[in-house]
C-alpha positions in Angstrom: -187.1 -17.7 73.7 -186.9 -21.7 73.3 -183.8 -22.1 74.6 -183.6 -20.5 76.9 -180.4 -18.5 75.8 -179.8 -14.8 75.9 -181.0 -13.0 72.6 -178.6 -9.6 74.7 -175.8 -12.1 75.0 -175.8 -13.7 72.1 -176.1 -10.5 70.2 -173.2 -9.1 72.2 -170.8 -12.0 71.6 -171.3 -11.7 67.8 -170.0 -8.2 67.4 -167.1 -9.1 70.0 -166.2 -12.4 67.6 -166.8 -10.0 64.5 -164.7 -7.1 65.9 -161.5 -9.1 64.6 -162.8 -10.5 61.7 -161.7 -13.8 62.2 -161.6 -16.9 59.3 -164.2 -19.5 59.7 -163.3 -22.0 62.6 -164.4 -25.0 60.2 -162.8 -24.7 56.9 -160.4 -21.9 57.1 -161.4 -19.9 54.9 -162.0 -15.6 55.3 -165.4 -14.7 56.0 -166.9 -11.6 53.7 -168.5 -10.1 56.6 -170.3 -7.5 54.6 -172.6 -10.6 53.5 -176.1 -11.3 55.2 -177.9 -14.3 56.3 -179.6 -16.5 54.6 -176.3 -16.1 52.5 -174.3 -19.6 52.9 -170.9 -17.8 53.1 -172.1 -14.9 56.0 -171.0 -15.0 59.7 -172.3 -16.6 61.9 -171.4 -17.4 65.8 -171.0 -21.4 65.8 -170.7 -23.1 69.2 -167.3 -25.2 69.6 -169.0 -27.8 71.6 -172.6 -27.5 71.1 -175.2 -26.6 73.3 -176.5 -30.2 72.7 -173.5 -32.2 73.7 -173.3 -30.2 77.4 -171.7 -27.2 75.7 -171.9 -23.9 77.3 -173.1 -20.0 75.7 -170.1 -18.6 77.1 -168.1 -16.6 75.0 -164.9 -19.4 75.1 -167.6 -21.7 73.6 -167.9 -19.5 70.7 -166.2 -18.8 67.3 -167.0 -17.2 63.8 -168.2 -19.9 61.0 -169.7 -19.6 57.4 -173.7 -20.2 57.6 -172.8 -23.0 55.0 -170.0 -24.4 57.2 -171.9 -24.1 60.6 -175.1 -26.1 59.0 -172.8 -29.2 57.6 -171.3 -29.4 61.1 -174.8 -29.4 63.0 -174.7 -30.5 66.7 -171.1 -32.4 66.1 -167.6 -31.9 67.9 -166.2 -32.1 64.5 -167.5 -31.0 60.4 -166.4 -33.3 57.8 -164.8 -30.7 56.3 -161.0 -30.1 55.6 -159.3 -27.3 56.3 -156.6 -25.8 54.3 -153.9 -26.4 56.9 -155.6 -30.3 57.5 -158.2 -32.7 59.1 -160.5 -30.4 61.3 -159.8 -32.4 65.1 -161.1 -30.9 67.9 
């Protein structure tokens, strides 16, 4: 790999984030988990602070995001996106 990063781990932490079926961490809204990429609204694992800004691949560093949601936000802390319950401030 590029990246360096675990395909095993990364594989792992996407059915442990999918077990709950969380909303997406970016604009709140549910995730229809029965949907596959290159959908724009399927899961994916988007990294809180990213890998590019001295983020780690730990699970902590992790949360469930639309495709659509996790491309707009890129390698940003933030998306300029609004959430249902407000501004998006991490």
């Amino acid at each position: 790999m590029q990246d360096g990063r675990s395909d095993v781990l990364r594989k792992k932490h996407r059915r442990i984030i999918a077990q709950s079926k969380p909303a997406c961490h970016i604009c709140g809204h549910t995730i229809d988990y029965a949907l596959r990429y290159p959908d724009p609204m399927c899961f994916v694992v988007d990294h809180l602070v990213p890998i590019a800004k001295g983020g780690s691949d730990l699970i902590d560093n992790k949360a469930a995001a639309h495709h659509a949601c996790n491309s707009t936000k890129r390698a940003r802390d933030y998306a300029p996106i609004v959430r249902r319950s407000g501004a998006l401030n991490r």
